[in-house]
C-alpha positions as CSV (number, residue, x, y, z in Angstrom):
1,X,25.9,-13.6,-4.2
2,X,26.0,-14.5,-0.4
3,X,28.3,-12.0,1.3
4,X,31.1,-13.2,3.5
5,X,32.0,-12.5,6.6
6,X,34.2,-13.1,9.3
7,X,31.8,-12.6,12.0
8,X,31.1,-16.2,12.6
9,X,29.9,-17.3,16.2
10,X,32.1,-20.4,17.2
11,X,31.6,-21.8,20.9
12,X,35.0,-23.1,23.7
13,X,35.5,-26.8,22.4
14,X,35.1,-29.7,24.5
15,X,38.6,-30.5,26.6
16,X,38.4,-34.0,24.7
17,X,37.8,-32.5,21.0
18,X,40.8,-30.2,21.2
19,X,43.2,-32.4,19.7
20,X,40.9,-33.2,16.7
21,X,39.7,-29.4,16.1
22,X,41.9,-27.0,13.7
23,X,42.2,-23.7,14.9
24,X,38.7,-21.7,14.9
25,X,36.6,-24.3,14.8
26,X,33.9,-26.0,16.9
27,X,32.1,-29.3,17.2
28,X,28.5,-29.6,16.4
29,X,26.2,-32.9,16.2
30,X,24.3,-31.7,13.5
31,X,25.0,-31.6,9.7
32,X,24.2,-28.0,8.6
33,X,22.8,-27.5,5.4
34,X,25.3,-24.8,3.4
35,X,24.5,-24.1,-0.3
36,X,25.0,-21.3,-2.6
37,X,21.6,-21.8,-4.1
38,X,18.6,-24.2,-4.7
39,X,19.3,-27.8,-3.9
40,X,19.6,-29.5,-7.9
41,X,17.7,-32.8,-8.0
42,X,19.1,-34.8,-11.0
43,X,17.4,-37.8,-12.2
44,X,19.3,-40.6,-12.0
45,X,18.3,-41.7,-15.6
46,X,20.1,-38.6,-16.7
47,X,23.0,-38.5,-14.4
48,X,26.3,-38.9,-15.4
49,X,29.9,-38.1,-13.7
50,X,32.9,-37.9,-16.3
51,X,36.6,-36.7,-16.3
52,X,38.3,-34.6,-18.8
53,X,41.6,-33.9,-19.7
54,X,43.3,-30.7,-21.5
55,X,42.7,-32.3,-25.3
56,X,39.1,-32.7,-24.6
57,X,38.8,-36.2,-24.4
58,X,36.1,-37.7,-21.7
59,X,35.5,-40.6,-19.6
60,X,31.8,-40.9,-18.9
61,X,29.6,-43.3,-16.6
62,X,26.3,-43.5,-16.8
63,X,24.5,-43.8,-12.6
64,X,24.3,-47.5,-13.2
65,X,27.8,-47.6,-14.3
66,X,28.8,-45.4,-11.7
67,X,28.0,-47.1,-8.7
68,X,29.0,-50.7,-10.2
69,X,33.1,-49.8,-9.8
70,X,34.4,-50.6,-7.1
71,X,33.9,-48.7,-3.7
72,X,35.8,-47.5,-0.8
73,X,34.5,-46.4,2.3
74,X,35.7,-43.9,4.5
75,X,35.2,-42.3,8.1
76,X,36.7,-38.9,8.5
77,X,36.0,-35.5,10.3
78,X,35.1,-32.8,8.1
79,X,35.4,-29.2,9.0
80,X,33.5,-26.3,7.2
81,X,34.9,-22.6,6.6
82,X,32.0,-21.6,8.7
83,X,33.6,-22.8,11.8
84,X,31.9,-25.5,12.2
85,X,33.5,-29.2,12.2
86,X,31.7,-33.0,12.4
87,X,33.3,-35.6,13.6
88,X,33.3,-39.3,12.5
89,X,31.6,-38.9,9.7
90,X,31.0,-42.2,7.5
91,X,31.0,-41.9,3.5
92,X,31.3,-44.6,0.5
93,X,31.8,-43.8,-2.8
94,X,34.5,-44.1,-5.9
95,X,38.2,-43.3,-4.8
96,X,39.7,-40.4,-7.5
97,X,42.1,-43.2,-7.8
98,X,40.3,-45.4,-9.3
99,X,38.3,-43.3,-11.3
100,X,41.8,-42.1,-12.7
101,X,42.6,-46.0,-13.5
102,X,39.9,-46.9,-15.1
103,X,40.0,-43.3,-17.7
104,X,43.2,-43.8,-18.5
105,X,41.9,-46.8,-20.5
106,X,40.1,-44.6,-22.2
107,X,42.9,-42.5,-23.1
108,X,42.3,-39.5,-20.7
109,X,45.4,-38.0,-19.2
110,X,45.4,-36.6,-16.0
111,X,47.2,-32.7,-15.4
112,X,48.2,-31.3,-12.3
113,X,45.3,-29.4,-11.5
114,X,41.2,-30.3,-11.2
115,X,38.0,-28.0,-11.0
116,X,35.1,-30.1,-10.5
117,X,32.1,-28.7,-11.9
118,X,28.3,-29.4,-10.3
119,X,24.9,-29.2,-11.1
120,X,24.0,-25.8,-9.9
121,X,26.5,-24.2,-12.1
122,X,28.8,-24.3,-8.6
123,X,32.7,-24.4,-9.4
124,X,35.6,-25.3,-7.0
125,X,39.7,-25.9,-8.3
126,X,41.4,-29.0,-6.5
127,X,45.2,-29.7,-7.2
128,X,45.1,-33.6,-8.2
129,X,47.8,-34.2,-5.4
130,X,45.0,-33.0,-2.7
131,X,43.0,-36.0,-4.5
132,X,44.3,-39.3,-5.3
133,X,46.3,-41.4,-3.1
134,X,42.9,-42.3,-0.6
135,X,42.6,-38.8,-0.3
136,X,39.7,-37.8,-1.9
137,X,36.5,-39.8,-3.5
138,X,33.0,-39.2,-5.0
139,X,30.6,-40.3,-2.2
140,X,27.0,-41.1,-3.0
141,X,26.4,-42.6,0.4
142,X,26.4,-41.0,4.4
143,X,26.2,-43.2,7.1
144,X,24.9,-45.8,5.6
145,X,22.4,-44.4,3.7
146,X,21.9,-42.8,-0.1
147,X,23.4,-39.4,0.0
148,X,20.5,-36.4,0.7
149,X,20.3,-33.9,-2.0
150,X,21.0,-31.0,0.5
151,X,23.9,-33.0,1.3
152,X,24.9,-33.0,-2.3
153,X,23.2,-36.1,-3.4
154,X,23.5,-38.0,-5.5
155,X,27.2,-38.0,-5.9
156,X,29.2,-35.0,-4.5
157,X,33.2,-34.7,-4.3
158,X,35.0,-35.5,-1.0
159,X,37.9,-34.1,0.1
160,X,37.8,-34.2,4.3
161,X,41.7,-32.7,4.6
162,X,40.3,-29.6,3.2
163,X,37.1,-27.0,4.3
164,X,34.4,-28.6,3.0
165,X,33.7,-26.0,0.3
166,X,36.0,-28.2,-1.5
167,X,34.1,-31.3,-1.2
168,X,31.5,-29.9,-3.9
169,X,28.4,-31.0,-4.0
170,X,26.1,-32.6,-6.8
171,X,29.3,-33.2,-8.7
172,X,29.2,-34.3,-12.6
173,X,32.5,-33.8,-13.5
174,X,36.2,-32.7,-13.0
175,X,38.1,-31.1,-15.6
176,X,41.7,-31.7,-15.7
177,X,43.7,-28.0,-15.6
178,X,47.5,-27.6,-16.4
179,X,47.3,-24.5,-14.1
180,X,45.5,-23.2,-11.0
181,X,42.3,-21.0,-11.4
182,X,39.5,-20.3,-8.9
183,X,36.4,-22.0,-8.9
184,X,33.0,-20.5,-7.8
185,X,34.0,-19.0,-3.7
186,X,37.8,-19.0,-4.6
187,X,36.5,-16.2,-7.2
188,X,34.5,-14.9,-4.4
189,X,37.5,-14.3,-1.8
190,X,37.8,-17.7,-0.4
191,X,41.0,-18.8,0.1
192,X,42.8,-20.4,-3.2
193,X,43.7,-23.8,-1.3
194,X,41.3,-24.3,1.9
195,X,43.6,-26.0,4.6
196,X,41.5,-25.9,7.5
197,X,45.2,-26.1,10.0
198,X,46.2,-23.0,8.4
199,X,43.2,-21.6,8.5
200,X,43.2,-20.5,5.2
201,X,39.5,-19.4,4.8
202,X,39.7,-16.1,2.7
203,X,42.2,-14.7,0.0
204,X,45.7,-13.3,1.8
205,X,45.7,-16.2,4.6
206,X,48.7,-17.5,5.4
C-alpha cells in the first residue's frame, strides 16, 4: 500500500487564486495522474453502473443505457489531498439525483450513507447529503471529450466540494449504507469526511 505522508511540496499561490484555494493548496495546469494501482480498462460491452440499497435490491444500466438518461454538465474546481487544486474544470455526466429518481422506480430505497465501489477493487464512503441536490454526478466526459481511463474513465464518481479521493474513479456502483464506514484510504488514515476548507486530509483533523 502507498505510504502517506505529509511531506507534500506545495508552491505561494498566485495573488488572484487566493480566494478560490482552500488552505494548503496550490494551483497547477496540469491534471496529475493519482491512482492506487493499475489503471482498469472495462469494455464497454460489459460495463454496468448500479445502485443498491440495504435489502439488496439493484438498479442496473447497461453503458448504452447509461449514457441515454439525461445529463448535466458541470464546471467546478477540484482540489486533491495531495495539495494540489485545478481550476475550471468541465465535466458531464448523470446527476446522483437522477440516478436516485429513476431507482426508486425500481423499488431501491436510498439510506443515509453511500460507499461507491470501482473497478480496481478501490473503495470510498460518501454521506448521500454530500451527493444529491447538484452536488455530486457520475461523469464520463472532461472537457468535452470521453473521460481518459487514468482519469477514471469510463464513468468515475464526482464530488468537486470534497478532496478528490472522493470522486472515485472507474465507478460501478454505490451501495446504500445505514451507517458510516471507511472505504479504501479512509481505512488507510485518510480523513473519514475529506473537506478540503477544513483541511481534513488524515484521521484526527479537525
Amino acid at each position: 500500500m502507498p505510504p502517506i505522508s505529509r511531506g507534500f511540496r506545495g508552491r505561494r499561490p498566485e495573488a488572484a487564486s487566493r480566494e478560490r484555494l482552500p488552505p494548503g493548496q496550490y494551483e497547477t495546469r496540469d491534471f496529475p495522474v493519482l491512482s492506487a494501482g493499475p489503471t482498469p480498462r472495462a469494455p464497454l460491452s460489459k460495463w454496468s453502473f448500479s445502485l443498491r440499497s440495504l435489502d439488496g435490491k439493484t438498479a442496473r444500466w447497461s453503458w448504452e443505457e447509461f449514457t441515454t438518461l439525461p445529463k448535466t454538465a458541470l464546471e467546478t474546481d477540484i482540489h486533491c489531498v495531495t495539495k494540489w487544486s485545478k481550476f475550471g474544470t468541465k465535466w458531464e455526466g448523470v446527476s446522483i439525483d437522477t440516478l436516485l429518481d429513476a431507482a426508486r422506480h425500481r423499488g431501491v430505497e436510498a439510506s443515509p450513507y453511500t460507499m461507491a465501489v470501482c473497478d480496481g477493487g478501490y473503495t470510498t464512503n460518501v454521506p448521500l447529503a454530500d451527493l444529491t441536490g447538484g452536488k455530486g454526478m457520475v461523469a464520463y466526459t472532461f472537457d468535452g471529450a470521453p473521460l481518459d481511463p487514468e482519469h477514471g474513465g469510463p464513468a468515475r464518481l464526482l464530488v468537486p466540494h470534497l478532496y478528490f479521493w472522493k470522486s472515485a474513479k472507474w465507478v460501478r456502483e454505490l451501495r446504500f449504507m445505514e451507517r458510516d464506514e471507511p472505504g479504501f484510504w479512509e481505512s488507510a488514515g485518510y480523513h473519514i469526511y475529506g473537506d478540503p476548507w477544513r483541511e481534513q486530509r488524515y484521521t484526527g483533523d479537525p
